[in-house]
Every structure is written in structure tokens, then in C-alpha cells.
C-alpha positions in Angstrom: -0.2 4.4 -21.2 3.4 6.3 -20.8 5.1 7.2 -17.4 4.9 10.9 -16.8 7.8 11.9 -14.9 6.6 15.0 -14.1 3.7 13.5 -12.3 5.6 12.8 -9.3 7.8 14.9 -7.1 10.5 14.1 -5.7 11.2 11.9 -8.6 14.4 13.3 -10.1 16.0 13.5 -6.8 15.5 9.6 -6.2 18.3 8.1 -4.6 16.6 4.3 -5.2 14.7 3.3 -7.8 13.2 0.7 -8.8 10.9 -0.9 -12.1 9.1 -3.9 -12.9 7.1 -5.0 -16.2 5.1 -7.5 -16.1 2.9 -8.9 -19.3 0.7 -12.0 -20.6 2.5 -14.1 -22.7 1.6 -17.9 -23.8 -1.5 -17.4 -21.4 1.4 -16.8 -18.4 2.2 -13.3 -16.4 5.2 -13.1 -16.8 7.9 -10.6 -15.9 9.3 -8.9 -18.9 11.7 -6.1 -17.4 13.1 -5.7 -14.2 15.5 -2.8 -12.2 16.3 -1.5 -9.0 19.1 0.7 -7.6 20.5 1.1 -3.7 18.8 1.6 -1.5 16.0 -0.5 -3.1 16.1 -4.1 -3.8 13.6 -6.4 -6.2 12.5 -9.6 -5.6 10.7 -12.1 -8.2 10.1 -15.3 -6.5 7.4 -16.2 -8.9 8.0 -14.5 -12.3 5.4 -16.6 -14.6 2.9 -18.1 -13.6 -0.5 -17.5 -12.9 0.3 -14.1 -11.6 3.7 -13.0 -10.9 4.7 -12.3 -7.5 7.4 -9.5 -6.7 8.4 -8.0 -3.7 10.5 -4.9 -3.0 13.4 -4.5 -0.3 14.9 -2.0 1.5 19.2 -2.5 2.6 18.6 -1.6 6.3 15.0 -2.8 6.2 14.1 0.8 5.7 14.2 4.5 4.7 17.3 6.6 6.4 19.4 9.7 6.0 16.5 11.6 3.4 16.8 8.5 1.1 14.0 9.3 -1.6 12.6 6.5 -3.3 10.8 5.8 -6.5 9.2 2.3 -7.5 7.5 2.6 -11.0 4.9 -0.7 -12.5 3.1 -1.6 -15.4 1.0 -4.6 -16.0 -0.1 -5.1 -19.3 -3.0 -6.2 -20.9 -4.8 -9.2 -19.0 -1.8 -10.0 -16.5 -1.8 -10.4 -13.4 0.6 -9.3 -10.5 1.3 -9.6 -6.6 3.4 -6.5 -5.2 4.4 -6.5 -1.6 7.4 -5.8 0.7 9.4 -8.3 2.9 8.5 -6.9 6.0 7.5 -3.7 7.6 9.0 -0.2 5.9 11.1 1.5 8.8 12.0 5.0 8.6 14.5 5.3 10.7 15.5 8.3 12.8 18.7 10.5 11.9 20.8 13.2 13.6 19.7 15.8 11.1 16.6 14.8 11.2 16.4 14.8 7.1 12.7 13.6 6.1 12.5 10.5 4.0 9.6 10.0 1.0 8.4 7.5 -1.3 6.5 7.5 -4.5 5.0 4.7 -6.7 3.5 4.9 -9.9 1.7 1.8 -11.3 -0.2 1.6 -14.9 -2.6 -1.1 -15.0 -3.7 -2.0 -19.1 -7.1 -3.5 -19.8 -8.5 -6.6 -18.1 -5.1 -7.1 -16.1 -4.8 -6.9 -12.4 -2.4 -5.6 -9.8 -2.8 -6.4 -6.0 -0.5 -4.1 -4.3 -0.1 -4.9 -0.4 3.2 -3.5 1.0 3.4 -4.4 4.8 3.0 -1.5 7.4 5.2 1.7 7.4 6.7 2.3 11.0 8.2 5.7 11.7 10.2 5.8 14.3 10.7 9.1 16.9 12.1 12.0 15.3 11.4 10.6 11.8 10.0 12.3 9.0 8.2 10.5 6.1 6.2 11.4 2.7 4.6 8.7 0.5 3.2 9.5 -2.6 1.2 6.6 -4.9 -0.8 7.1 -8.0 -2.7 4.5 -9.9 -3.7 4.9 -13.6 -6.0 2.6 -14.5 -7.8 1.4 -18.2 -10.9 1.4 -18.1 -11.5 -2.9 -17.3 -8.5 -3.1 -15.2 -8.7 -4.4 -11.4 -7.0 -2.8 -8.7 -6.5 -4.1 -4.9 -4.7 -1.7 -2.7 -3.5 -1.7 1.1 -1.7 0.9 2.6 -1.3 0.5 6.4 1.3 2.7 8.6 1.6 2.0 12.6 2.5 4.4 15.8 6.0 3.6 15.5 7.9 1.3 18.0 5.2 1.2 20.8 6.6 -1.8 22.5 9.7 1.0 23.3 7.2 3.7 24.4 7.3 5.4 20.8 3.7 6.1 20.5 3.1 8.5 17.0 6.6 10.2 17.8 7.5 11.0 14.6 8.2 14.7 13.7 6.0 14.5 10.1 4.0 11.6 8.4 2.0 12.3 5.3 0.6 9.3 2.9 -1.7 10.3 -0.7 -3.0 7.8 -2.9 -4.6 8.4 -6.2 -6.6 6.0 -8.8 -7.3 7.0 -12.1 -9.3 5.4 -14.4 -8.8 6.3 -18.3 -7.3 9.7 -17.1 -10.3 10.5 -14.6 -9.6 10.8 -10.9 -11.6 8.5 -9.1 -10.5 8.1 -5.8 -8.5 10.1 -3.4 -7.1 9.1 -0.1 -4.9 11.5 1.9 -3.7 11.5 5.6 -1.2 14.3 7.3 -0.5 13.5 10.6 1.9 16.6 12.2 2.3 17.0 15.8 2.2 20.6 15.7 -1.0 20.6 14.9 -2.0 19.1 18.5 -0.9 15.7 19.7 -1.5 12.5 17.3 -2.0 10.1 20.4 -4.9 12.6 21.8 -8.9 11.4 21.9 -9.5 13.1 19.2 -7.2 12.1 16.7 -5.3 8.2 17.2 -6.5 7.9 20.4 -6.1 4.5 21.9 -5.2 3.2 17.8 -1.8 2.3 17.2 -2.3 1.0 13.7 -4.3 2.2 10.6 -5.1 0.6 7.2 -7.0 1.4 3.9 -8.0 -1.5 2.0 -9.2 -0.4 -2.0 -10.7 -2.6 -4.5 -11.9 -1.2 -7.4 -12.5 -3.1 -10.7 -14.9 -5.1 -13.0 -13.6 -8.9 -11.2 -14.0 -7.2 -7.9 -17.2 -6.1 -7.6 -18.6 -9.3 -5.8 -16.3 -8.9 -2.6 -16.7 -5.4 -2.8 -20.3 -5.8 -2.6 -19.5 -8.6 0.9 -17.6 -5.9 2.2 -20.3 -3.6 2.6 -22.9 -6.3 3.3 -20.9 -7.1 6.4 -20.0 -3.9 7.8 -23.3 -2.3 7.4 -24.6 -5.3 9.7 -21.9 -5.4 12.0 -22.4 -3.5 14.9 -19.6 -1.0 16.3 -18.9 -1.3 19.9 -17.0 1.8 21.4 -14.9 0.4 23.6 -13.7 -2.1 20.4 -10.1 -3.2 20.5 -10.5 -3.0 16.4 -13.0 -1.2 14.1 -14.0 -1.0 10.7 -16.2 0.9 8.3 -16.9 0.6 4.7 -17.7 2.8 1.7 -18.6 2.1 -1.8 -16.7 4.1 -4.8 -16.4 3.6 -8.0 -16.4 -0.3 -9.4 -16.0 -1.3 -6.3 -15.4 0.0 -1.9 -13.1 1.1 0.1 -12.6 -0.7 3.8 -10.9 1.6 6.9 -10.0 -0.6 9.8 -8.3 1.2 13.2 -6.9 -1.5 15.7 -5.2 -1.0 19.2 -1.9 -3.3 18.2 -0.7 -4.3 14.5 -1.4 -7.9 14.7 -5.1 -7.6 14.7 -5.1 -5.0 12.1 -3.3 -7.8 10.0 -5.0 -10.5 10.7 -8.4 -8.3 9.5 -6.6 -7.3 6.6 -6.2 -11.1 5.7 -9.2 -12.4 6.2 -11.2 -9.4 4.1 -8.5 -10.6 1.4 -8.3 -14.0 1.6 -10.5 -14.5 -1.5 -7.3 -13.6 -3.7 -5.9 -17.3 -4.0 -8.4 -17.6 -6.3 -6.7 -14.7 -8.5 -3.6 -15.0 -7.5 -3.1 -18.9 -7.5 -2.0 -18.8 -4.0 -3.0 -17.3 -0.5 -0.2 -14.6 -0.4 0.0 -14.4 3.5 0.1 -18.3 3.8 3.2 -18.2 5.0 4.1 -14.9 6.1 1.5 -13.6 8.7 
């Protein structure tokens, strides 16, 4: 599959960019080809292996100043990867309030695997933030995605005091769209904290798998939740849908540390992929 630049937009304007490769080779993942420009860093702690592990880095911890950022992957046929972040995306606040975006591309061949699991995004008060993410999929490839954003700094009073957040992912699968998520939050189209909209929630997550080797915890997924009672006055909630090869799994919680600790425990099958629990030591 080839990289279509004009798939994505604000690609040329990309201030940061970043690429990994990552293919089988000896019976290893391994990473063949790897690049990133300020204001993005790449990390390869575990570049063979059973799966390699990568994670990507922002100087500043985060997004600033209408930085525009690009991250491109491709796994290749039957290998295995673990993408993530060091720590929470920030996207910091600036005097002329210039909005900041994001967009990933990943291509996953046949029969490999790609578990992408970025921590949170956290936009601060007077931010503005767009994230774009596509997934193109052959037909036999397995997919696990998490994309999670928060309120912002609550702890300060910053309760969904951003000026603009928008998030879209998309999943192909052999050139067929097969699963669309998007989410604009603006306040000027009413207040994000009201009843109505975030309520009392001050972090979201979407949990995707989708794929052949997934189809089993897909399938506990929606065993569990469809059992599982919701309470309204729940600190945390959850619901799951089926799509394609595979469900999707929504959670809302009233702080991020519970939101994270359910997003570990629906995942904590991936050692078993991956070689290693990949939140061992980190949550």
C-alpha cells in the first residue's frame, strides 16, 4: 500500500514529522526505517523483538504556537508493533491563540498487527486542537486503537476551556471504509461542561479492535457490557458496539485515573501479542 499525501490535510504545512517502518524479518519485528523532525521526537526502546515497541515525543511535552504535526507508520506483512506516547499530549495555550492539529497515517500489510495507544490529549484554556488519524488496513491485518482526550487541567479549575477540540479517526480495510469515529466539541455551540453534553465527565476514551486475532476479546467485550448494568449516578461508564471483525468500547469517567485504569484492564490481554504488558510499568 503507498502513502497518499494528499489524503491528509494539513500535511504539507507540518512543522514535525515523524516515520517509522517496521517489518518481519528472521521471524523478528523489527524496525527497518526510522525519522522524526522538531517538534517531534521517536523512541525505539524495543526495536526487534517479538513486537517492536516505539513511542513518540513531543519537546515541551506538547503542541504550541500552531505546531502542525504529521506521524506516518507501516507494518508489514505479519509484524507486529506497539505505538504510544510518553505521557499525556498537551496543547498548550498561546497569546495568538493559533490552533494546533495532528494527523497519523498508519498502513497495516496482511496478518501483521499494530496496537496504537497514545496517552490522553489535554487541552488547555484558550487552546485550539485538530487530530486527524486514518487507518488502512489489508484485508487479515489486526488493528487495536485508543484515543482518549481529558477536560484540560481540572485540578486548576480548567474544566473543557479550550476554544476548539476536534478528533476523526478512520479504518479502512482493502480501500473500504469501515469505521468512522468523529467528535467536535466547540463552545459556541453551548457549553461543553453542561448536562447535556460532558456533564460531570472529565475524561473520554474510544477503544477499537478490529481484526481476524481479535475477535475473541472483541466478542468478551460485548459479553460483559451487555450484562453489566449502568448505574446513573456511576463515577465511570461504559458501552460497547460490535463493527466489523471485531467492537468498539466507549468509556466516560469523572477523573482520568479511572478511565485508565479501565482502559488497562479491557487491554490487558495484549502481553500475550505483544510479549509484554505495555502499561506494567507506566500506569
Amino acid at each position: 500500500m503507498k502513502l497518499l499525501e494528499t489524503d491528509f490535510e494539513p500535511a504539507a504545512k507540518a512543522n514535525g514529522r515523524a516515520r517509522l517502518e517496521v517489518e518481519l524479518v528472521l521471524g523478528e519485528s523489527a524496525v527497518t526505517s526510522a525519522s522524526a523532525s522538531s517538534p517531534l521526537k521517536l523512541l525505539t526502546p524495543c526495536s526487534r523483538g517479538k513486537s517492536v515497541w516505539a513511542y513518540a515525543s513531543n519537546f515541551g511535552g506538547g503542541l504550541v504556537a500552531g505546531d502542525e504535526t504529521r506521524l506516518e507508520l507501516r507494518i508489514g506483512p505479519a509484524a507486529r508493533c506497539f505505538f504510544g506516547t510518553q505521557a499525556s499530549t498537551k496543547i498548550y495555550r498561546n497569546p495568538a491563540r493559533l490552533p494546533c492539529s495532528h494527523t497519523t497515517q498508519a498502513v497495516l500489510e496482511r496478518g501483521s498487527l499494530l496496537v496504537f495507544a497514545p496517552d490522553a490529549v489535554q487541552a488547555f484554556a484558550g487552546s485550539s486542537y485538530r487530530q486527524r488519524q486514518e487507518f488502512r488496513l489489508a484485508n487479515g491485518a489486526d488493528l487495536v486503537l485508543v484515543d482518549w482526550f481529558t477536560s484540560g487541567r481540572a485540578a486548576r479549575g480548567e474544566r473543557w476551556a479550550f476554544d476548539h477540540f476536534q478528533s476523526r479517526n478512520d479504518v479502512f480495510v482493502d480501500g473500504q471504509r469501515v469505521f468512522v469515529d468523529s467528535i467536535l466539541l466547540n463552545p459556541a455551540d453551548g457549553p461543553v461542561e453542561s448536562a447535556h453534553r460532558a456533564g460531570r465527565f472529565n475524561c473520554f476514551a474510544l477503544l477499537l479492535l478490529m481484526g481476524p486475532s481479535l475477535r475473541e476479546a472483541a466478542g468478551n467485550w460485548l459479553k460483559e457490557i451487555s450484562s453489566s448494568p449502568v448505574e446513573r449516578t456511576a463515577t465511570l461508564i461504559a458501552s460497547a458496539s460490535p463493527v466489523q471483525e471485531g467492537a468498539v468500547l466507549r468509556i466516560a469517567g469523572e477523573d482520568v485515573e479511572s478511565v485508565s485504569r479501565e482502559i488497562k484492564r479491557n487491554l490487558n490481554f495484549l502481553g500475550e501479542f505483544l510479549g509484554d504488558d505495555p502499561w506494567a510499568r507506566k500506569w
